[in-house]
N, C-alpha and C positions, 0 to 999 in steps of 0.2 A: 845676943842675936842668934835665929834661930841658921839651923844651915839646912841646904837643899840639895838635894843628889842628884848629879847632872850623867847624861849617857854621850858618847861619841855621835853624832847624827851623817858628819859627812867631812870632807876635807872638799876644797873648792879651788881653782887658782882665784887669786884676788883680781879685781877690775880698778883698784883704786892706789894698789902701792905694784910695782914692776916687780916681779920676782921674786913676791912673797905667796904667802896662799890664806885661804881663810878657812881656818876649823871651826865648825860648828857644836855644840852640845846643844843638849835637849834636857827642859826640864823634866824628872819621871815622871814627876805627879800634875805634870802642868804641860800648857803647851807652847810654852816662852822658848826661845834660843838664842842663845848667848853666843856671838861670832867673833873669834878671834884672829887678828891678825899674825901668821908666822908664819919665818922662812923658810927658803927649801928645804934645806937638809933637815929641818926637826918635822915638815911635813913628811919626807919619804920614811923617816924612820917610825914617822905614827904608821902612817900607810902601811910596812915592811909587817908593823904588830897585827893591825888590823887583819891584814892577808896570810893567810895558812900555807899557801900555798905557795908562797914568795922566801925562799930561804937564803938569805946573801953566803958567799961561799966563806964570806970571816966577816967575823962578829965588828959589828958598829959601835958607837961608841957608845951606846945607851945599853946593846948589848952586854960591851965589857963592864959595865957597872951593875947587870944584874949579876954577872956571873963575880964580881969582883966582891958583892952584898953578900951571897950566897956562902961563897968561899968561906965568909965572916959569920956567917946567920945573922947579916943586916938584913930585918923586912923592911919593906916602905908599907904600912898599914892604910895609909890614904893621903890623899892628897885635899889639898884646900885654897882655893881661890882668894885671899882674901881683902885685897884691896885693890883699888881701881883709882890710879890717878892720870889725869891729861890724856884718857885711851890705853891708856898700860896698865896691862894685869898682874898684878904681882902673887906667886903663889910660895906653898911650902906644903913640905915633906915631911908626913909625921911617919916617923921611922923609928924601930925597935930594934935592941939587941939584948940579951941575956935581960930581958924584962923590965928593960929598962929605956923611955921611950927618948926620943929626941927630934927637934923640929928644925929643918933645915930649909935654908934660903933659896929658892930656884925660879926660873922663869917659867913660864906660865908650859909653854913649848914641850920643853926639856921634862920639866913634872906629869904633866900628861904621857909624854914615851916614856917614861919609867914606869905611871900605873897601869899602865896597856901591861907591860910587861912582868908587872907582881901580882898584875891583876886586881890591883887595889880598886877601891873608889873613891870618885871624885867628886868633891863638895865646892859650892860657893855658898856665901849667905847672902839669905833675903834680900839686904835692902842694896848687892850688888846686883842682884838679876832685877830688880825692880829699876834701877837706873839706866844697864844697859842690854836688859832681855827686852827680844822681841819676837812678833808672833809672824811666823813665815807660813803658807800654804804651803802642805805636803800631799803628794798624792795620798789619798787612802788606802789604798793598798798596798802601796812600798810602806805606807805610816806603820800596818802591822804586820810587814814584814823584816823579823829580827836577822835575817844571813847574813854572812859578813859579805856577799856578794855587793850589794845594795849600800855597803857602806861607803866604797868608795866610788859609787857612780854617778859622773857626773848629771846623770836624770833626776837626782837625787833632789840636786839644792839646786842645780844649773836654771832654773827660772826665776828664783830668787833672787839670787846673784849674778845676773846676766852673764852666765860664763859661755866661754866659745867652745860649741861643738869641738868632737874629737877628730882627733884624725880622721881623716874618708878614704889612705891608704889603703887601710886594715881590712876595710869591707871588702876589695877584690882577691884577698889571699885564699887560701884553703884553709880547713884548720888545720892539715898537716903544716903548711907553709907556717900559720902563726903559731903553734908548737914549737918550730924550731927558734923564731923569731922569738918566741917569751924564754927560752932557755938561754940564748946568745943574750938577750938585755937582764936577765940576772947574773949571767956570767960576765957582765959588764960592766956589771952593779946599777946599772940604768933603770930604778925600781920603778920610778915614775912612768915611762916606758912601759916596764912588764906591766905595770897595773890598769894600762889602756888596753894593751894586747888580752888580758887574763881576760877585763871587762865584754873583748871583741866574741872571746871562745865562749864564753857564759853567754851570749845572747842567742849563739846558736844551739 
C-alpha cells in the first residue's frame, strides 16, 4: 500500500462531540482532508507547536518527551496513520536510536504532537484517505498561504465545519490591552485563549 504525506491544515472546535476538537490535514499532492476527532488537551498542545510565539512557562507533556528522546537520541523519524476502524485512527511512531529503528503504538493525537515537535512527517496510506478523505473548500488565498499565522484561524476551516465565531470581546480592546491579556493567558497556561488573543493582534 502506497503511503501519502499529509500537512497540518487547521485545528477546529468540533460541532458534533462537546469538548473535543477537529484536526484537519491536507493531502500535499491532492486536495482531500482527512478530519480528525481530538481532545482538548492534545489540541492545545498541537496548537502550542504550531505557534511560535506561544511558549508555556514548563514544558507539557509532549514537551517532556521530546526533551526526554533527546536526552536519549530517541528520534521519531515519522509518523504513520494506519488504520481506521469504527472512526478511530490508530497510528505509530517509527522512532530511531543508535541506528536502530522501532515502531511504537500511539494515538492518532498524541503522534501528531510529537512530529510537530521532531518535526517529523506525517504519512497515512491510500486506501485510508480514500475512505475517509474529503474535499472541503478553502479560500484561495489562505490555500497558498503557508504562515503559521493561518493555521490556527478559525476563517480557516470555520465554514466547513460550521464553527462558532470568536470571541467579540477582543475587538474592543487595544493591542496594548490584548498584549497584556496574551502574556497573563500564557502565564495561565490558557493556550487556547492566547491563540484567540494572538489571532485578534495578527488581524490588526
Amino acid at each position: 500500500m502506497s503511503l501519502v504525506r499529509l500537512n497540518i491544515k487547521g485545528i477546529s472546535y468540533s460541532q458534533t462531540q462537546n469538548g473535543a476538537y477537529a484536526l484537519i490535514l491536507n493531502e500535499v499532492d491532492g486536495d482531500r482532508k482527512l478530519p480528525i476527532v481530538i481532545g482538548a488537551f492534545e489540541a492545545q498542545s498541537i496548537a502550542i507547536a504550531l505557534e511560535k510565539e506561544i511558549r508555556p512557562p514548563r514544558p507539557l507533556t509532549h514537551d517532556l518527551f521530546k526533551n526526554f528522546s533527546d536526552r536519549f537520541d530517541i528520534t521519531v523519524k515519522q509518523v504513520i496513520i494506519h488504520k481506521l476502524v469504527d472512526g478511530v485512527f490508530y497510528s505509530s511512531l517509527i522512532c530511531e536510536r543508535d541506528k536502530i529503528e522501532e515502531i511504537i503504538d500511539a494515538r492518532t493525537s498524541d503522534a501528531i504532537a510529537l512530529a510537530l515537535r521532531f518535526q517529523a512527517p506525517i504519512f497515512t496510506y491510500k486506501n485510508i484517505l480514500d475512505k475517509a478523505g474529503i474535499y472541503l473548500k478553502i479560500n484561495p488565498e489562505k490555500e497558498n498561504d503557508d504562515s503559521q499565522s493561518d493555521l490556527l484561524s478559525d476563517d480557516l476551516i470555520s465554514e466547513e465545519l460550521e464553527t462558532p465565531s470568536k470571541e467579540e470581546g477582543y475587538k474592543g480592546k487595544t493591542t496594548e490591552e490584548l498584549n497584556q491579556l496574551l502574556a497573563n493567558a500564557v502565564m495561565d497556561e490558557d493556550y487556547e485563549k492566547a491563540a484567540q488573543i494572538r489571532d485578534e493582534i495578527s488581524k490588526r
